[in-house]
Each structure stands twice: as structure tokens, then as C-alpha cells.
C-alpha positions in Angstrom: 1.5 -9.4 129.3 4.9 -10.4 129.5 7.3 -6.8 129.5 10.9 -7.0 130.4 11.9 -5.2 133.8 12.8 -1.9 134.5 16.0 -0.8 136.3 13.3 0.4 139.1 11.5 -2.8 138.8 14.5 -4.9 139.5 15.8 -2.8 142.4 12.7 -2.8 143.9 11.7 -6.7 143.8 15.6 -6.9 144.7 14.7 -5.3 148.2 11.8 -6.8 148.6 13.0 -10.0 148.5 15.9 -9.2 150.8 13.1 -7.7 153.6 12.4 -11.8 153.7 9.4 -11.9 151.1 8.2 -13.6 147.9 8.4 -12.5 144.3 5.1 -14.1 143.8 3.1 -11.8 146.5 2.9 -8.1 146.9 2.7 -5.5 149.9 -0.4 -4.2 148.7 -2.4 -7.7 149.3 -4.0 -7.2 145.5 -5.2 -10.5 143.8 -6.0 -11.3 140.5 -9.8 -11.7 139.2 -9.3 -15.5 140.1 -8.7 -14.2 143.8 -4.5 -15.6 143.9 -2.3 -12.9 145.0 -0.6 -11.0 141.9 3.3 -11.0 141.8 5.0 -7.9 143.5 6.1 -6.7 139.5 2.6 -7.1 138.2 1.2 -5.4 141.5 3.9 -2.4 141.3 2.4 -1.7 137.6 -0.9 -1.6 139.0 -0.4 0.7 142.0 1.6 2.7 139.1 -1.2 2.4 137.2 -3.9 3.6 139.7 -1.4 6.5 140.6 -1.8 7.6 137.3 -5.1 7.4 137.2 -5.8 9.4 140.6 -3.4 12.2 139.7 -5.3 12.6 136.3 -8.5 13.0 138.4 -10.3 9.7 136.6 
């Protein structure tokens, strides 16, 4: 899924990179089904994701 960046997105990956990290790895330590670390954007939209999910009650 390729989906253009959010204003949050961007200012987020912004300051992460400044903190002295990688676009390509995440805070959360979350890999991919083929075990490699998923990018900090794709990882955000999963946390997002599973934030949604757990205030749902799912």
C-alpha cells in the first residue's frame, strides 16, 4: 500500500529522524511477516491501527 503522508506523518518521521534514527525502523521494534523491521510510517499506521482496534473493544 503506497498512501501519500499526512501532515502528522511527516512531522512525526521529521522528529524522529532528528532524535538520530532511521526512516526504515520504528520505536515499536514491529517486523513484517518476513521478520525485517517495518518503516517508522508503516509502523505508526499500525500502532494507529491497533489503537483503534483496542478502543473499539475488538
Amino acid at each position: 500500500m503506497n498512501t501519500t503522508m499526512t501532515a502528522e506523518e511527516r512531522r512525526r518521521l521529521r522528529k524522529w529522524i532528528a532524535d538520530g534514527n532511521d526512516a526504515a525502523d520504528n520505536p515499536w521494534l514491529m517486523a513484517g511477516e518476513d521478520g525485517r523491521p517495518l518503516d517508522f510510517i508503516t509502523a505508526w499506521r499500525e500502532m494507529l491501527d491497533l489503537k483503534g482496534q483496542h478502543d473499539a473493544g475488538l
